[in-house]
C-alpha positions in Angstrom: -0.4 3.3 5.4 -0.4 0.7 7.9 1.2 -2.7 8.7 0.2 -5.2 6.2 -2.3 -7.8 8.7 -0.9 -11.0 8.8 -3.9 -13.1 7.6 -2.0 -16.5 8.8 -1.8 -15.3 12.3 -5.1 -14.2 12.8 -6.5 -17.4 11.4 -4.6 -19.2 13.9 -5.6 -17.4 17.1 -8.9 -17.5 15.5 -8.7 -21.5 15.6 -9.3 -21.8 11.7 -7.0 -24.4 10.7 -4.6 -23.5 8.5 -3.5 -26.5 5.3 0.3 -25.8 3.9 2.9 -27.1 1.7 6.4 -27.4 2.6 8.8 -25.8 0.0 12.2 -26.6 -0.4 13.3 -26.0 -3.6 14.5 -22.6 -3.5 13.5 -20.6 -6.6 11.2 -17.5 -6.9 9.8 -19.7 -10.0 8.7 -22.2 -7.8 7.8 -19.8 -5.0 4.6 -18.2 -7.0 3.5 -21.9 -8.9 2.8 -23.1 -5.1 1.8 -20.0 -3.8 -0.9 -19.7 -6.4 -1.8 -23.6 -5.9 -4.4 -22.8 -3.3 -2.9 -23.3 0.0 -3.3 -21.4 2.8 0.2 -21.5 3.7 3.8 -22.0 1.9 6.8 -22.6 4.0 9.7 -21.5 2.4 12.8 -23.2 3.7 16.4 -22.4 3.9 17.1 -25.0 7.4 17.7 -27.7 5.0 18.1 -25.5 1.5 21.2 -23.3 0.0 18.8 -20.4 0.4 20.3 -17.4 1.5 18.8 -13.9 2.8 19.2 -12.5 -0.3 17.8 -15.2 -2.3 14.8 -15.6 -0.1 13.5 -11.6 -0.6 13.3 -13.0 -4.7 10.9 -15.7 -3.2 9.1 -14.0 -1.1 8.4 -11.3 -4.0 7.2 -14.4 -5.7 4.4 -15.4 -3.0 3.2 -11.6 -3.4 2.8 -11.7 -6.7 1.1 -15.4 -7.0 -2.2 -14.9 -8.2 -4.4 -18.4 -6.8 -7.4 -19.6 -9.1 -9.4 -18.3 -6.3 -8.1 -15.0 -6.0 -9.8 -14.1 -2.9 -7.3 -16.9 -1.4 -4.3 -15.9 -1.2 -1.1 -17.9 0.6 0.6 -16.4 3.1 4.4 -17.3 3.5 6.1 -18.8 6.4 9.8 -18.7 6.4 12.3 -21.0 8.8 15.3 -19.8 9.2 18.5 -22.0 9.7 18.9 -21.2 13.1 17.1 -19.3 16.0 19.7 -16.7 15.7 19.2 -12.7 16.8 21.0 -11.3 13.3 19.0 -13.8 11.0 16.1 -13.1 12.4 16.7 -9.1 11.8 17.1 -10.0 8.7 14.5 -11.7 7.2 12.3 -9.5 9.3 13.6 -6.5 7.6 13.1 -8.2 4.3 9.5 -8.4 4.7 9.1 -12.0 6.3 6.1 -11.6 8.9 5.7 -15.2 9.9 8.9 -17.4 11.3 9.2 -20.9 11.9 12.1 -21.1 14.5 14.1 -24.6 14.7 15.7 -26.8 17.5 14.2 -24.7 20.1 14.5 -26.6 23.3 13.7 -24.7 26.3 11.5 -21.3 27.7 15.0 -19.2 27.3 15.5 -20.1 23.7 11.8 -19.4 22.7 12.1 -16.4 24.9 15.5 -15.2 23.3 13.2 -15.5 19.7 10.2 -13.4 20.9 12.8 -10.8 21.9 14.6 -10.9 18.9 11.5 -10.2 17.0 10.5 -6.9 19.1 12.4 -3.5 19.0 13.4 -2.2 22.2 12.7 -1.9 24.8 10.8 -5.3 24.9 13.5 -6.9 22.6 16.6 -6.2 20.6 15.9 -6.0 17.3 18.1 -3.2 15.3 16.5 -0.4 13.9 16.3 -1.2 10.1 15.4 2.4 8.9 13.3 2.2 5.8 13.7 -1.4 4.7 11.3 -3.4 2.6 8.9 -4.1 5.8 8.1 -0.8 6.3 7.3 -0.3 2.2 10.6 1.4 2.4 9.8 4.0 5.0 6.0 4.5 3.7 4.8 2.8 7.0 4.7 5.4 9.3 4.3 3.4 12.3 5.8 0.0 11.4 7.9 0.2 15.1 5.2 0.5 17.4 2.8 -1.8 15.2 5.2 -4.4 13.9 4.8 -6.9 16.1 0.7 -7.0 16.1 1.4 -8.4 12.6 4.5 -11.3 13.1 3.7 -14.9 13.7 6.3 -16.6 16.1 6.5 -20.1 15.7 8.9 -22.5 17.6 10.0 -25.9 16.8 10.1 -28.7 19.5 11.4 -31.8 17.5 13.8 -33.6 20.4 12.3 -35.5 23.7 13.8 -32.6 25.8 12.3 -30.2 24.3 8.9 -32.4 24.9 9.8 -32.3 28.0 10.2 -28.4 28.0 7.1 -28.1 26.4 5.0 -26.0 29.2 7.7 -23.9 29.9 7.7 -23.1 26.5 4.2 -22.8 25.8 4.6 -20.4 29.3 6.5 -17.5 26.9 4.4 -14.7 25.8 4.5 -14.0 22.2 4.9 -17.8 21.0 1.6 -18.3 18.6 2.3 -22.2 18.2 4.5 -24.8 18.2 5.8 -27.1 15.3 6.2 -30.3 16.3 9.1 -31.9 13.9 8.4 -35.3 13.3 11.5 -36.8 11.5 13.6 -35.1 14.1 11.6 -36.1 17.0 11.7 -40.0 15.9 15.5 -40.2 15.8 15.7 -38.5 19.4 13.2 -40.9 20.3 15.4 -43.9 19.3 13.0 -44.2 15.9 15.0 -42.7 13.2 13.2 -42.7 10.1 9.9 -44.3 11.4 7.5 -41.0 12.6 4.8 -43.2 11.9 6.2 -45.6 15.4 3.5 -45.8 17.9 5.9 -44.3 20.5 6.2 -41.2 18.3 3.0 -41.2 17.3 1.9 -40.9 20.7 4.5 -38.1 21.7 3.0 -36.3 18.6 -0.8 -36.8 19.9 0.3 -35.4 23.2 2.1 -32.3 22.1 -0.5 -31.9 19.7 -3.4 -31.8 22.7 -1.2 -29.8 25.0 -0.3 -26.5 22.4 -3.7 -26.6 22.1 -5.1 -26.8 25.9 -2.6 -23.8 25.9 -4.3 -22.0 23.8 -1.4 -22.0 21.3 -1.7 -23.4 18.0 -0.1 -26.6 17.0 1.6 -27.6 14.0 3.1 -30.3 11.7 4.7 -31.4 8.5 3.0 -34.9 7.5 2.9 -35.6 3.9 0.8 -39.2 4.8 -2.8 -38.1 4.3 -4.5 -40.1 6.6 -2.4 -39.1 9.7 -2.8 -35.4 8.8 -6.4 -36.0 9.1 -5.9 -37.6 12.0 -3.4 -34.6 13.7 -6.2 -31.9 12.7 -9.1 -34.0 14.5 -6.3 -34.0 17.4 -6.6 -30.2 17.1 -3.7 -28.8 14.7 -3.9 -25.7 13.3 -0.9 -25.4 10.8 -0.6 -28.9 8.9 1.9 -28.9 5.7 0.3 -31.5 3.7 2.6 -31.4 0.3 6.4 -31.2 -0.1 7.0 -29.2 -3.4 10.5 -31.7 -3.7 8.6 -34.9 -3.4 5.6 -33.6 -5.9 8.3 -33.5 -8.2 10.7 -36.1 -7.9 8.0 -38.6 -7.2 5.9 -37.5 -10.3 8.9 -37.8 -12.7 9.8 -40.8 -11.2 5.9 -42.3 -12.0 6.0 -40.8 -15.5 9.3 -41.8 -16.1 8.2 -45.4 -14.8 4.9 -45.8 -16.6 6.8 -45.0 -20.2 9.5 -47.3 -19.7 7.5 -49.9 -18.8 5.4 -49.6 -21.6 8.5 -49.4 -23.7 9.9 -52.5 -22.8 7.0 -54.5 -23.1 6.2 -53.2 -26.6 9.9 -54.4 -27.5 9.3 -57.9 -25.4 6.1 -58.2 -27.8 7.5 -56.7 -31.3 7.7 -59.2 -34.0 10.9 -59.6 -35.7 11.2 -59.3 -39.4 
């Protein structure tokens, strides 16, 4: 049997461009309703999330078993861990994770200190798992030696020193892109809360062009459609589009809005007996 292929990374070093939704509500129900939505992506949070490694095998079970009106399009999982930490890492590895989307990574030793903790030695120091859920529980003969053909590595710049880092980063064999986090990168920028301030806005349009020209692909959360258009033109790959959290609080907070509105002008208008 051999290493599942990791259909997320090979569209990225393929240059197809890649449309996600952010997920931060951290239940396996949710998991497979947005897996099966039709993206090509999910990313499945526990940076900002009480998710836990145990809780995060449940949801990706979930994205496995979501079953997309178009059933030959099926959405792949990206999982960030909290941190860019060795044992984390290990362990939603050996849970079955096979794309990672590393935060606060600021320099070429931190993104080279990821890329070793994703490979077994002797390039890296991952542990030997023994037959964990990666391997289909031993049933993957070769997982060791072919493991890493299969993992995404994914880094997130979102400070000006890490900008400034950038080509030292993008320098690190086994980085396939870069996420460039926009709400973080405004408040180190002296913008907090305002990605959408020309001085960000033209950070973002630089990284953007420069993860490409390296031959890396670039990526972004930016829930305003017109400047995710505007990021892919620039040459993103890996765009998140949709935040499951905001879908829902926002809806309820329309419905709940259009009906009690209408309610109280109905009473405003009643005539009284």
């Amino acid at each position: 049997m051999p290493v599942l292929p990791n259909h997320f990374k090979r569209a990225l070093a393929a240059g197809v461009p890649q449309i996600g939704l952010w997920s931060t509500l951290p239940d396996p129900y949710v998991s497979e309703i947005v897996a099966g939505a039709g993206f090509d992506w999910v990313l499945l949070d526990t940076e900002h999330t009480p998710t836990d490694v145990p809780h995060m095998l449940h949801q990706l079970q979930a994205v496995s078993a979501a079953v997309p009106a178009d059933a030959a399009r099926r959405t792949s999982a990206v999982v960030r861990p909290d941190w860019n930490d060795t044992v984390l890492i290990k362990r939603y590895l050996d849970i079955g994770a096979q794309s990672l989307l590393l935060p606060f990574v600021q320099d070429a030793e931190q993104a080279q200190a990821a890329v070793r903790a994703t490979r077994y030695a002797p390039a890296g120091v991952r542990g030997m798992g023994g037959s964990m859920r990666a391997s289909n529980f031993g049933r993957i003969g070769d997982y060791v030696k072919r493991a890493q053909d299969e993992l995404c590595l994914l880094v997130q710049v979102e400070t000006g020193e890490a900008l400034e880092q950038l080509d030292a980063i993008l320098s690190v064999e086994g980085i396939d892109g870069v996420f460039i986090g926009p709400a973080d990168l405004s408040a180190s920028l002296g913008h907090p809360g305002d990605p959408g301030h020309p001085t960000v806005k033209r950070a973002i349009d630089d990284a953007i062009r420069r993860i490409r020209g390296r031959h890396k692909a670039p990526g972004i959360l930016m829930l305003d459609d017109a400047r995710a258009r505007e990021c892919l033109d620039l040459g993103a790959l890996f765009v998140a589009v949709a935040m499951d959290l905001q879908i829902l609080a926002r809806g309820a907070e329309a419905a709940a809005s259009r009906f009690r509105d209408g309610a109280q002008t109905t009473r405003a208008v009643r005539p009284a007996y």
